[in-house]
DSSP file (Angstrom, degrees, kcal/mol; ACC not computed):
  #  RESIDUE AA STRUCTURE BP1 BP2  ACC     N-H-->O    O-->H-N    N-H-->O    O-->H-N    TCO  KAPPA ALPHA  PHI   PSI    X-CA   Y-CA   Z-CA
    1    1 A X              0   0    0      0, 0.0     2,-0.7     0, 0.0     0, 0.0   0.000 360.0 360.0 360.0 144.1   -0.9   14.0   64.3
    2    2 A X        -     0   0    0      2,-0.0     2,-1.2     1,-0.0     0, 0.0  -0.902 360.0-166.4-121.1  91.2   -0.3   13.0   60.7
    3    3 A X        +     0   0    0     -2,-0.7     2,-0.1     2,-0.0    -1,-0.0  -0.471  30.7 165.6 -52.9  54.5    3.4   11.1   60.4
    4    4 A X        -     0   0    0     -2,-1.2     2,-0.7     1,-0.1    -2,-0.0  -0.518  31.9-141.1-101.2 179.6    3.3   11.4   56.7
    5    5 A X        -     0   0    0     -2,-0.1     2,-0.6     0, 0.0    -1,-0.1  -0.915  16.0-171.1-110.6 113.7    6.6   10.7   54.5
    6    6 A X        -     0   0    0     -2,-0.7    -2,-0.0     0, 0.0     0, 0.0  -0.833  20.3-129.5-111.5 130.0    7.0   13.0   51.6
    7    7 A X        -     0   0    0     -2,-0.6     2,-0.2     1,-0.1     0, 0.0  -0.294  23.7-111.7 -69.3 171.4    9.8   12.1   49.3
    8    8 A X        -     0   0    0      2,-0.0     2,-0.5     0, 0.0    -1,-0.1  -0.605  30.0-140.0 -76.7 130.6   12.2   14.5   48.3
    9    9 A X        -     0   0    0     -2,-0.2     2,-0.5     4,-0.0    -2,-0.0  -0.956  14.8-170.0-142.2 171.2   12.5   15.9   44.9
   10   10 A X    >>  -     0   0    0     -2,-0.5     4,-1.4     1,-0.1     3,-1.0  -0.914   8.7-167.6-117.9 103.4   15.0   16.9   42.6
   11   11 A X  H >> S+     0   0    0     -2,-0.5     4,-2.5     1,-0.2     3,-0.6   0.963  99.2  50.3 -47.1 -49.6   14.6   18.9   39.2
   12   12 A X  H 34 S+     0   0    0      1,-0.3     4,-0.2     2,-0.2    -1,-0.2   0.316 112.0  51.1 -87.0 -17.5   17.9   18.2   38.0
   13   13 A X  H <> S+     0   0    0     -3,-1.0     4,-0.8     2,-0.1    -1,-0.3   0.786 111.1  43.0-116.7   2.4   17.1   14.6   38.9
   14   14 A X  H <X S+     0   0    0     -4,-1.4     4,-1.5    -3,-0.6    -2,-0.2   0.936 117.4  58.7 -29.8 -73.3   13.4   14.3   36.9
   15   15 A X  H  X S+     0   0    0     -4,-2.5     4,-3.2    59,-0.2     5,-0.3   0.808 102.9  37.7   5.2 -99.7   15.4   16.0   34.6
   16   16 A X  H  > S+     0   0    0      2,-0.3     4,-0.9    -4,-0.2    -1,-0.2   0.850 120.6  56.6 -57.3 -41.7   18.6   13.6   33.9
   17   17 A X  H >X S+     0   0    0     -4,-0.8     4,-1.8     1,-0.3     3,-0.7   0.939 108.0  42.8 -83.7 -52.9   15.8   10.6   34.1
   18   18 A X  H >X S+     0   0    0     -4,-1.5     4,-2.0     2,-0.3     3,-0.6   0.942 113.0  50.0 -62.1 -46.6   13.6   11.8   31.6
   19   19 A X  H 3X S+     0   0    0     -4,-3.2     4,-2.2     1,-0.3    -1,-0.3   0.622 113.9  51.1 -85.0  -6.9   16.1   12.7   29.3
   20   20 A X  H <X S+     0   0    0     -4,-0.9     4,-1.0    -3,-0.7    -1,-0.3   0.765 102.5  48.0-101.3 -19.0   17.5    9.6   29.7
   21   21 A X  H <X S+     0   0    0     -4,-1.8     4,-1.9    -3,-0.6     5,-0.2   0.868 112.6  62.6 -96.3 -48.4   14.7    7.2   29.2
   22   22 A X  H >X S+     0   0    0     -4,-2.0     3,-2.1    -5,-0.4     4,-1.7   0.943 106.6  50.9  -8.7 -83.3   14.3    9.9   25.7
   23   23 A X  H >X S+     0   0    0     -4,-2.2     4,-3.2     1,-0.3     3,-1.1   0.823 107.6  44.5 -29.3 -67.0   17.4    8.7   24.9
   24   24 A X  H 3X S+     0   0    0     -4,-1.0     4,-1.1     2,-0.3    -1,-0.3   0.437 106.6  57.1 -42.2 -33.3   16.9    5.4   25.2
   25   25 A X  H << S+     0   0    0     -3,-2.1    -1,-0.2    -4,-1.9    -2,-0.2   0.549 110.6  47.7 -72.4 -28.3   13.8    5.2   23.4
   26   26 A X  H <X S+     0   0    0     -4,-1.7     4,-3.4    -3,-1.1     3,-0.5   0.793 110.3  47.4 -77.1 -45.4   15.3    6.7   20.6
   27   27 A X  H  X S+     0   0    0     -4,-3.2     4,-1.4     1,-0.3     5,-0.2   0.961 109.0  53.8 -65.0 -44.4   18.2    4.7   20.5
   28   28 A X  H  X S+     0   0    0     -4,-1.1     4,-1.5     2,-0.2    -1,-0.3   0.657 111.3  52.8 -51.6 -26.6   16.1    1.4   20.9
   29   29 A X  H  > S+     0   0    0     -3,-0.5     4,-2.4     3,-0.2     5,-0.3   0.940 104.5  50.2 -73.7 -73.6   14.1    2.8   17.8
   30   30 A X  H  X S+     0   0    0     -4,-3.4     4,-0.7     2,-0.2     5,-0.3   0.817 112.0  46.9 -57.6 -20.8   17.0    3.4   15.5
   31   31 A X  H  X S+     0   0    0     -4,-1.4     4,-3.2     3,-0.2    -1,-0.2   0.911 115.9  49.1 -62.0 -49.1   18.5   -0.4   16.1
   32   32 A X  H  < S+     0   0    0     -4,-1.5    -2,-0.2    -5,-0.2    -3,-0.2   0.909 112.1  43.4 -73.1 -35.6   14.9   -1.6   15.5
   33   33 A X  H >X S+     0   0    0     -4,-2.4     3,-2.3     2,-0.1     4,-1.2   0.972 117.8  52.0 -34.9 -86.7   14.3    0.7   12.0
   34   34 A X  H >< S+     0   0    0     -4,-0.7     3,-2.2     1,-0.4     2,-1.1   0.747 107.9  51.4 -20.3 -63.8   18.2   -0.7   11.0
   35   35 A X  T 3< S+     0   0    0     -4,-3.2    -1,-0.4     1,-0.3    -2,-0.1   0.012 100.5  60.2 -83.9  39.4   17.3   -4.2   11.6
   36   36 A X  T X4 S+     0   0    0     -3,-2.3     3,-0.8    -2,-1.1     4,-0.3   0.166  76.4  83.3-106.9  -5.3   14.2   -4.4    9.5
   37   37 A X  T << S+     0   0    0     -3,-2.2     3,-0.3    -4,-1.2    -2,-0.2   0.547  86.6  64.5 -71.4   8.5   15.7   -3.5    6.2
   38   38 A X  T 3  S+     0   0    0     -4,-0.2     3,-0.5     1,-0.1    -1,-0.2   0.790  96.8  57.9 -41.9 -38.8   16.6   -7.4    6.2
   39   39 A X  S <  S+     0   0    0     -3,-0.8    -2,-0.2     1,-0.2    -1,-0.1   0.329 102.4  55.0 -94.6   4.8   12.9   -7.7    6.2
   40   40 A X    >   +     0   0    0     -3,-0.3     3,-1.3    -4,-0.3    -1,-0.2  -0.286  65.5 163.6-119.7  50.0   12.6   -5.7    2.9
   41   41 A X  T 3  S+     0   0    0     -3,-0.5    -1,-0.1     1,-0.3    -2,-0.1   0.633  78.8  10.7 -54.2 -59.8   14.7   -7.3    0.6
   42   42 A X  T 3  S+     0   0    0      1,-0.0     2,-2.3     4,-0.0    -1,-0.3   0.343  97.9 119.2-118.5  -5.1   13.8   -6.2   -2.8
   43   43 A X    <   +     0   0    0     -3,-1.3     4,-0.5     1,-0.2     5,-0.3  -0.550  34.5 179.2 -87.9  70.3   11.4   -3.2   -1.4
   44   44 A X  S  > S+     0   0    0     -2,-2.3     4,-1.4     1,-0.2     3,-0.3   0.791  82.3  43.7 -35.6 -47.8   12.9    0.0   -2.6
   45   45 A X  H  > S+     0   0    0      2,-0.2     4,-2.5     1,-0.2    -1,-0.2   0.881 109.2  60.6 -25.7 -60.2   10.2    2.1   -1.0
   46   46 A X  H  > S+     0   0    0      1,-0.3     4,-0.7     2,-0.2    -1,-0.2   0.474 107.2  36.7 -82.1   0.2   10.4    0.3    1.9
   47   47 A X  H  > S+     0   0    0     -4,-0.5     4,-1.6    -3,-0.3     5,-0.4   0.546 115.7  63.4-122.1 -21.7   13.9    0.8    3.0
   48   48 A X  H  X S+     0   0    0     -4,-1.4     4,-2.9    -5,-0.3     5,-0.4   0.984 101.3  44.4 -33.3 -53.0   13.3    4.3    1.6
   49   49 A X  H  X S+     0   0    0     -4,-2.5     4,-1.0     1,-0.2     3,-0.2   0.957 116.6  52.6 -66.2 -39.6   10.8    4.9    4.0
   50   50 A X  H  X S+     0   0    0     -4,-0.7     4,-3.1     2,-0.3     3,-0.4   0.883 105.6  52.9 -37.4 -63.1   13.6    3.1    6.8
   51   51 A X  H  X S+     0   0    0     -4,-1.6     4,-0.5     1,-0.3    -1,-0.3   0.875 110.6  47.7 -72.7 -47.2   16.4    5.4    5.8
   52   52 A X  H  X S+     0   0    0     -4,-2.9     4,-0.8    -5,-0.4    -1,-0.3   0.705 111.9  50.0 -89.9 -12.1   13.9    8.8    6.5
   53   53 A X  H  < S+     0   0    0     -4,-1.0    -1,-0.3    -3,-0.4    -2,-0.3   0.795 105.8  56.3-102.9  -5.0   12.8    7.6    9.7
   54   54 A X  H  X S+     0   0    0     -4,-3.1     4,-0.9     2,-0.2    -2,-0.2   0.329 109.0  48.7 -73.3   4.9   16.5    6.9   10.7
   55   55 A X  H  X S+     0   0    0     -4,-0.5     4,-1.7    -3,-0.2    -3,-0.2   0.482 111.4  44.2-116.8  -9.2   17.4   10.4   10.1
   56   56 A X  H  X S+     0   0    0     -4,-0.8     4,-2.2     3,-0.1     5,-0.4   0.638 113.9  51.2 -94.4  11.0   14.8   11.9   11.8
   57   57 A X  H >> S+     0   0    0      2,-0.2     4,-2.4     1,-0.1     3,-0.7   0.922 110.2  51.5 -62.4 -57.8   15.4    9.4   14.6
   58   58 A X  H 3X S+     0   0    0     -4,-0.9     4,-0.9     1,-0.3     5,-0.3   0.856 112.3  46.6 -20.3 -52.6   19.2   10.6   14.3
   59   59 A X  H >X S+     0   0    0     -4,-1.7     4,-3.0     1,-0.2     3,-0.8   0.954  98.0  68.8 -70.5 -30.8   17.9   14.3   14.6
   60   60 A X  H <X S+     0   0    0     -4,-2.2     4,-4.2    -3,-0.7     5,-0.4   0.991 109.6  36.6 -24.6 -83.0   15.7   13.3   17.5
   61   61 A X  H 3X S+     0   0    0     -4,-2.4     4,-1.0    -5,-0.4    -1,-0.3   0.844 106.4  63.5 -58.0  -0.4   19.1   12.8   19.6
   62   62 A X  H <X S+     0   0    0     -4,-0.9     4,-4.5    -3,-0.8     5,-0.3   0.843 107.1  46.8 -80.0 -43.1   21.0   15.5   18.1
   63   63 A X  H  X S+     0   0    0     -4,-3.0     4,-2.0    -5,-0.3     5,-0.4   0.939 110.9  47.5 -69.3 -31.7   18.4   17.7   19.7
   64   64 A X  H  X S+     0   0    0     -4,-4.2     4,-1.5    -5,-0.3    -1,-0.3   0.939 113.9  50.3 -81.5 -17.3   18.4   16.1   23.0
   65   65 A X  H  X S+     0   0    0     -4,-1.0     4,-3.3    -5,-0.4     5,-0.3   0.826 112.1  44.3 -43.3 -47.4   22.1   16.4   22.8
   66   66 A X  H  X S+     0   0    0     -4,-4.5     4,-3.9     1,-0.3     5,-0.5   0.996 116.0  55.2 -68.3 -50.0   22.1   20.3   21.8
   67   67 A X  H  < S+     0   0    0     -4,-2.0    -1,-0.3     1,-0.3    -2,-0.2   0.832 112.9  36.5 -47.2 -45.1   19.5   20.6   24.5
   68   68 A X  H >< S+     0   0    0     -4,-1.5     3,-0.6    -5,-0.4    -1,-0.3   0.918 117.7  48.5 -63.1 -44.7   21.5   19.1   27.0
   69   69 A X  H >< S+     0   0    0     -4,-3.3     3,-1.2     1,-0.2    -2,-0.2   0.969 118.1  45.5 -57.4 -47.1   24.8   20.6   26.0
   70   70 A X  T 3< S+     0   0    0     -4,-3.9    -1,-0.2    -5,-0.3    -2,-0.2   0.455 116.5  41.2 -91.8   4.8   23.1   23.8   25.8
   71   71 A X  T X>  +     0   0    0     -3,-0.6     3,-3.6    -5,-0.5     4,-0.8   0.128  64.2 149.5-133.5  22.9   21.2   23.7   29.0
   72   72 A X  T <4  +     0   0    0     -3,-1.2    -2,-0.1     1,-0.3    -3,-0.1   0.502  61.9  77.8 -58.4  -6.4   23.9   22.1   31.4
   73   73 A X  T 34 S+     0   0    0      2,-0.1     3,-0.4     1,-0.1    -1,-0.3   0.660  92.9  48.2 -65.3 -32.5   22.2   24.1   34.4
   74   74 A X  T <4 S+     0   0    0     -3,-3.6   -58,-0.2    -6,-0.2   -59,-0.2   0.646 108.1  53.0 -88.9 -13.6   19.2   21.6   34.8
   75   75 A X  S  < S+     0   0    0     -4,-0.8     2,-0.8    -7,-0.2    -1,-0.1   0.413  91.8  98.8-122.9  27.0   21.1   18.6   34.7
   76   76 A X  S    S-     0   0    0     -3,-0.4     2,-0.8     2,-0.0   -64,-0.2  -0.776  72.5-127.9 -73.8 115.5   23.4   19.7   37.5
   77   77 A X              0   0    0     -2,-0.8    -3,-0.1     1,-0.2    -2,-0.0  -0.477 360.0 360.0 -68.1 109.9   23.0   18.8   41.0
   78   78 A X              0   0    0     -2,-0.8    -1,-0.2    -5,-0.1    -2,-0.0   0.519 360.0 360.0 -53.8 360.0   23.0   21.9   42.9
């Protein structure tokens, strides 16, 4: 006889964890972009190139925002 333990799982909490560690990855990405235009002083380019990868970070989270807003059935607990 086989005692084994099988955890329980949750879509809705995969879900919510995954979109949250997203988040989070993103956000930690736009604070670190921001804070290296100090490190370009004089470097037009280079805070070009800053400025376009903070706005697709930006769009990154808009879309996991719309996704979530628009999908509020998966990150319910039934």
């Amino acid at each position: 006889m086989t005692d084994k333990h099988t955890p329980p799982f949750s879509k809705t909490f995969v879900l919510k964890t995954t979109s949250r560690h997203i988040r989070r990855s993103v956000d930690i990405s736009i604070r670190k972009s921001y804070d290296r235009m100090s490190d370009f002083p004089g470097d037009s380019a280079k805070k070009q190139e800053i400025f376009e990868t903070l706005d697709v970070l930006h769009k990154m989270r808009k879309l996991m925002d719309d996704f979530q807003e628009h999908n509020k059935h998966l990150f319910k607990d039934n």
